[in-house]
C-alpha positions in Angstrom: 189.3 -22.2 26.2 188.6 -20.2 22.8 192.2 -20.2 22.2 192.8 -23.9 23.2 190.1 -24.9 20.2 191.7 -22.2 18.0 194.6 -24.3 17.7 193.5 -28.0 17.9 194.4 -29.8 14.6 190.8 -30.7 14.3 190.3 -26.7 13.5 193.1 -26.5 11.7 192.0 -29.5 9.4 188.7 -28.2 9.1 189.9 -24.7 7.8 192.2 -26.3 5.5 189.4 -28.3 3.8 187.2 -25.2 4.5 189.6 -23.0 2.1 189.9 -25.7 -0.6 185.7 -26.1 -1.1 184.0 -22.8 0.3 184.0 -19.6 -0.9 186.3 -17.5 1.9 183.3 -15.7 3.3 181.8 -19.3 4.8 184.6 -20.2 5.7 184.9 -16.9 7.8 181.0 -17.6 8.9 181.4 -20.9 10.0 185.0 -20.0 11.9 182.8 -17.0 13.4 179.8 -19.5 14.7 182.8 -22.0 16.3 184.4 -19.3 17.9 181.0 -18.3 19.4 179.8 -21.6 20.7 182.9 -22.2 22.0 183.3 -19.3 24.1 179.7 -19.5 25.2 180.4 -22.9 26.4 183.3 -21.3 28.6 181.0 -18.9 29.4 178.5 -21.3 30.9 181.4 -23.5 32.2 182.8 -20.2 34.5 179.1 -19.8 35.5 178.5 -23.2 36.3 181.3 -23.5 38.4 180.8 -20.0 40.1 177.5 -20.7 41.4 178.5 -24.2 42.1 181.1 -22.2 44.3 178.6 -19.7 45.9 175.9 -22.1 46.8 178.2 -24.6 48.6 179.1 -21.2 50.7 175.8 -20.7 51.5 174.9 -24.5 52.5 178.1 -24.3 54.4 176.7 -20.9 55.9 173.3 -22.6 57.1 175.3 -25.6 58.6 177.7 -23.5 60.7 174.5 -22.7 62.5 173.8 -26.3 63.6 170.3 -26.2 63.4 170.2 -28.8 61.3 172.4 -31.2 58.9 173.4 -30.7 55.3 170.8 -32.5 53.4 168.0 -30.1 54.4 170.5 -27.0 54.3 170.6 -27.9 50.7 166.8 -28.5 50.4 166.3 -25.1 52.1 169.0 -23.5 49.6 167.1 -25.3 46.6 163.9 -23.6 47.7 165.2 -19.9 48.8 168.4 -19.6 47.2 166.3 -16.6 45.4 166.6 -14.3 48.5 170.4 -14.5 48.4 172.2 -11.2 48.4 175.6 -11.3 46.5 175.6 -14.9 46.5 175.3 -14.8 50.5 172.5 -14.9 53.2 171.3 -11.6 54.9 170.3 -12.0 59.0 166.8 -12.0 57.6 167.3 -14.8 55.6 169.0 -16.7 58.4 166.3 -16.0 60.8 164.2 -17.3 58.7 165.8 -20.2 58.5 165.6 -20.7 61.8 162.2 -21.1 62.0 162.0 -23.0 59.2 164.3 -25.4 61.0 161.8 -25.8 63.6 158.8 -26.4 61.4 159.4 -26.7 58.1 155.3 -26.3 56.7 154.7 -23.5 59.5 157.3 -21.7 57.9 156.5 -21.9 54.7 152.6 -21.1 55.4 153.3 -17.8 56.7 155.8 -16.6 54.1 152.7 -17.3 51.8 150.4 -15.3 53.9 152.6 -12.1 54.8 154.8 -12.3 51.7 157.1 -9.8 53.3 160.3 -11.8 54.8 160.4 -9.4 57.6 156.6 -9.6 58.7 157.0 -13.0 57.9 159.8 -13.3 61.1 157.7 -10.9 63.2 154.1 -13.7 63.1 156.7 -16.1 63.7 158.4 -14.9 66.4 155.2 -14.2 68.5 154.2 -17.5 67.2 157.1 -19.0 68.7 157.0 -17.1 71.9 153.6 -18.0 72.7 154.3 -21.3 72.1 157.1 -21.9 74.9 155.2 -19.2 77.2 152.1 -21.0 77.5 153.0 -24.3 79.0 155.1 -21.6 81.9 151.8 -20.3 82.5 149.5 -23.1 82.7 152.0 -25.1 85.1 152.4 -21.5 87.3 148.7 -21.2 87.4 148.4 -25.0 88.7 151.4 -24.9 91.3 150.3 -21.6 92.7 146.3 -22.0 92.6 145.9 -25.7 93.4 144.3 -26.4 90.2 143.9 -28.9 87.2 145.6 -28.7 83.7 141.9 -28.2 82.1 140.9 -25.1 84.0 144.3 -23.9 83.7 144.2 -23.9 80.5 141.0 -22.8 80.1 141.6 -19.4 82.0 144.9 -19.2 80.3 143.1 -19.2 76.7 141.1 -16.5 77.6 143.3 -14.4 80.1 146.9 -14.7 79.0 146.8 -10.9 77.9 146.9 -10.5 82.0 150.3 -12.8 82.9 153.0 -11.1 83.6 155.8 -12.7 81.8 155.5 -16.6 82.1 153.3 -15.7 85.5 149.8 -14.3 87.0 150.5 -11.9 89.8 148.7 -12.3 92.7 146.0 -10.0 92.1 145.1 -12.0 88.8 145.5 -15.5 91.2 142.8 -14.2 93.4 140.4 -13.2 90.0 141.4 -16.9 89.4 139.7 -18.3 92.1 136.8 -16.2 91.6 136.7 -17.5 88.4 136.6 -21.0 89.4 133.5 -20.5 91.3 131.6 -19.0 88.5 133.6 -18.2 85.0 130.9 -16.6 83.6 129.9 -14.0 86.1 133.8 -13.5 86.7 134.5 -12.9 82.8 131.6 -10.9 82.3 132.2 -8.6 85.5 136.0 -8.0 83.9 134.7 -7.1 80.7 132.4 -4.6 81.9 134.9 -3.0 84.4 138.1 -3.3 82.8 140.1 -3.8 86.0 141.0 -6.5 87.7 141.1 -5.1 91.3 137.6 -4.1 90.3 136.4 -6.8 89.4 138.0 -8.5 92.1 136.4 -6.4 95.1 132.7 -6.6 93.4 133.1 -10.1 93.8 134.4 -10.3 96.8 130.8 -8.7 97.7 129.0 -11.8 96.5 129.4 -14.3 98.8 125.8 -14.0 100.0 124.2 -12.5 97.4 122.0 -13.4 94.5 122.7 -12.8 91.1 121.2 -12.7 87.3 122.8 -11.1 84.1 122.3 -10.7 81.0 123.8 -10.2 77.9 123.3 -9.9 74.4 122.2 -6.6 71.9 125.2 -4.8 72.4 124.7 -4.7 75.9 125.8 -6.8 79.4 123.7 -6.2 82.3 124.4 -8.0 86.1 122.2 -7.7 89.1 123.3 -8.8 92.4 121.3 -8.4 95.5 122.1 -9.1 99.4 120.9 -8.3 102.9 122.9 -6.9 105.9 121.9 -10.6 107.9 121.0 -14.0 106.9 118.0 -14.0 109.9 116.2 -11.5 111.6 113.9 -12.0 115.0 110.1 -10.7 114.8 109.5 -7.6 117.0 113.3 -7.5 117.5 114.4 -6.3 114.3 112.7 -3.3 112.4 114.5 -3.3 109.1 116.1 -5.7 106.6 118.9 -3.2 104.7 119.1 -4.2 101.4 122.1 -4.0 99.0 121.7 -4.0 95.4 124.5 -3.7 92.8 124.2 -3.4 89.2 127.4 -3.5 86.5 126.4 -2.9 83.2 128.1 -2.0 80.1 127.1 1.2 79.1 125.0 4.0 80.3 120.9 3.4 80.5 120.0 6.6 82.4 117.1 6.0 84.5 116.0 2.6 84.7 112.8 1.6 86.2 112.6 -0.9 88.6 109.9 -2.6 91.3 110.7 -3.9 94.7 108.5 -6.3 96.6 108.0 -9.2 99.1 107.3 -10.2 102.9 103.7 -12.2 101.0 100.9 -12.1 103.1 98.3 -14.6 102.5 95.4 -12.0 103.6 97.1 -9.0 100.9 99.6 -10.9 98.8 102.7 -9.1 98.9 103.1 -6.4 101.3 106.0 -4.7 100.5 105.7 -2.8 97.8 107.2 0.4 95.9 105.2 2.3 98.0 106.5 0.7 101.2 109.7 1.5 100.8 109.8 4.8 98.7 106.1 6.2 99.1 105.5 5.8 95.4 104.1 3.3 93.2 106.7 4.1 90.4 110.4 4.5 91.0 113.7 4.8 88.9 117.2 4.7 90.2 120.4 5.8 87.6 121.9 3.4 85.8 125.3 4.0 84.7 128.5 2.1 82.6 130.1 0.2 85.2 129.3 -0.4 88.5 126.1 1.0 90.4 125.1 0.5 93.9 121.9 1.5 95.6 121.6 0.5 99.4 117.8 1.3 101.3 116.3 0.2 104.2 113.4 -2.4 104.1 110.7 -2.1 107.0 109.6 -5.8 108.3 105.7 -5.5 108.8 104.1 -5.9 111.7 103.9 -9.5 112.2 100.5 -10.2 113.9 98.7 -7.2 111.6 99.5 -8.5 108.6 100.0 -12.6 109.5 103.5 -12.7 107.9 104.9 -15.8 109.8 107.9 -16.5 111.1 110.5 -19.1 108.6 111.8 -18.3 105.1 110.9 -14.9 103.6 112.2 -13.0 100.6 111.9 -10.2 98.7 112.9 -9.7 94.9 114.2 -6.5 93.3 113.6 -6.2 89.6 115.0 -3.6 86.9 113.3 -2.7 83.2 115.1 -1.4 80.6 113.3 -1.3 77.2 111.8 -5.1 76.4 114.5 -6.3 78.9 113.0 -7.3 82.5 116.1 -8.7 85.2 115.1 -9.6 88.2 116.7 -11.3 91.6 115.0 -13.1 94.4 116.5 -13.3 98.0 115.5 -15.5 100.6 116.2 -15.2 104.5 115.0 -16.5 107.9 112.4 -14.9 110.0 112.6 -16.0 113.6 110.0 -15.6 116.1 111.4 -13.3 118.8 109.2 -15.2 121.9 
């Protein structure tokens, strides 16, 4: 290129009228400064057409994946030609592009966020998996537990750490359908014993039993309570054996609690602490996870203390601190004549 304008008559012309006017050191100057320009011009010419080379090879690249056609291959390349490599695309890069592919604004949002290309592809790729592994698990948990799409989904949002792969196993199915019944009581006895075969045999427990909870200040306390029958016969049965579990979420030592019921209307309630354990004041330990305490429960004498025969309870209570929990349950007393 230099040499081609070296000896065009337009230079030569120049020079000669150059040499007639100027002193010979401008004249040397101003051949200098054309020489210059001109080979910077054919140096941005070779640049131009260089690049123009390499990022049609790199479009061409993205396209040969068929993700997508060449109009937003070039929009890609406009935005991210940056993290080219010797004028090429790394795997990185193309993984990338992949996801970007998929959703454009997603893809951009977390490159923004993570900076790093690689951590970028890691978000996404959980992202992505996630995202095609939660519809699998939704439908699985509706084909195999007879449920709707809302509780489905529901459990799913808070239990997918237990699937399996796109499924629940059948222990998880089963802590399902205790869920179901009661989602609170089922989440909160999971949390407290980290198991789900755990959580699935205390449950399993409560069919008949009555049940309070609470939770809140760092700690999560339920109290379930049941009896070995639903009725008992005056004069034919002596005891009522009573069953009391408690999960809680840390350890509380001893924990004072009061038992009482069978109500009299001549003395109120005649069972009492002392009834059952010969004292007026009894603690029972309480430790993280689950606690069970099982004692007998003497009916009174019917016609000494004019309990009658129909629906009779008792209620077991626990204090810890300010916190009072308590549970009431109700059964049939039968006269036995």
């Amino acid at each position: 290129m230099v040499l081609e304008f070296l000896n065009d008559e337009k230079f030569k012309i120049l020079a000669g009228v150059c040499s007639m006017n100027m002193p010979l050191k401008t004249v040397v100057l101003i051949v200098v400064i054309l020489v210059v320009a001109s080979a910077f011009y054919a140096y941005q010419n070779y640049n131009r057409a260089s690049e123009e080379a390499l990022r049609s090879e790199r479009v061409s690249l993205l396209t040969s994946l068929n993700l997508t056609d060449y109009e937003t291959a070039t929009l890609f390349d406009n935005k991210y030609n940056y993290l080219a490599s010797d004028g090429s695309y790394n795997q990185t890069v193309l993984e990338f592009f992949r996801y970007w592919c998929l959703n454009q604004s997603l893809a951009e949002e977390y490159f923004t966020t993570f900076k790093n290309l690689e951590e970028t592809n890691s978000r996404l790729s959980e992202y992505y998996t996630e995202y095609y592994a939660r519809p699998k698990r939704i439908s699985y948990l509706m084909e195999h537990a007879n449920t709707t799409e809302l509780e489905a989904t529901m459990f799913d949002n808070e239990f997918k750490y237990l699937a399996t792969g796109n499924e629940y196993n059948q222990t998880v199915l089963e802590f399902f359908r205790y869920w179901r019944v009661n989602s609170s009581l089922a989440s909160l006895s999971l949390s407290i014993l980290q198991d789900v075969k755990g959580a699935n045999n205390y449950l399993s427990k409560l069919e008949k039993a009555v049940v309070n909870f609470f939770s809140g200040d760092n700690l999560t306390i339920i109290l379930s309570m049941f009896t070995d029958k639903e009725e008992y016969v005056i004069g034919g049965d002596k005891y009522v054996n009573l069953t009391v579990i408690i999960l809680s979420s840390k350890n509380l030592g001893n924990v004072a609690i009061d038992v009482f019921g069978f109500k009299s209307p001549i003395k109120g309630y005649v069972v009492k602490n002392i009834w059952i354990f010969g004292t007026h004041v009894k603690q029972i330990p309480v430790n993280k996870g689950l606690n069970l305490e099982s004692f007998p429960v003497e009916i009174p004498c019917s016609p000494c203390y004019r309990i009658s025969s129909g629906l009779n309870n008792l209620t077991f209570v626990i204090k810890y601190g300010n916190l009072t929990l308590s549970v009431t349950k109700t059964f049939m007393l039968k006269s036995g004549s």
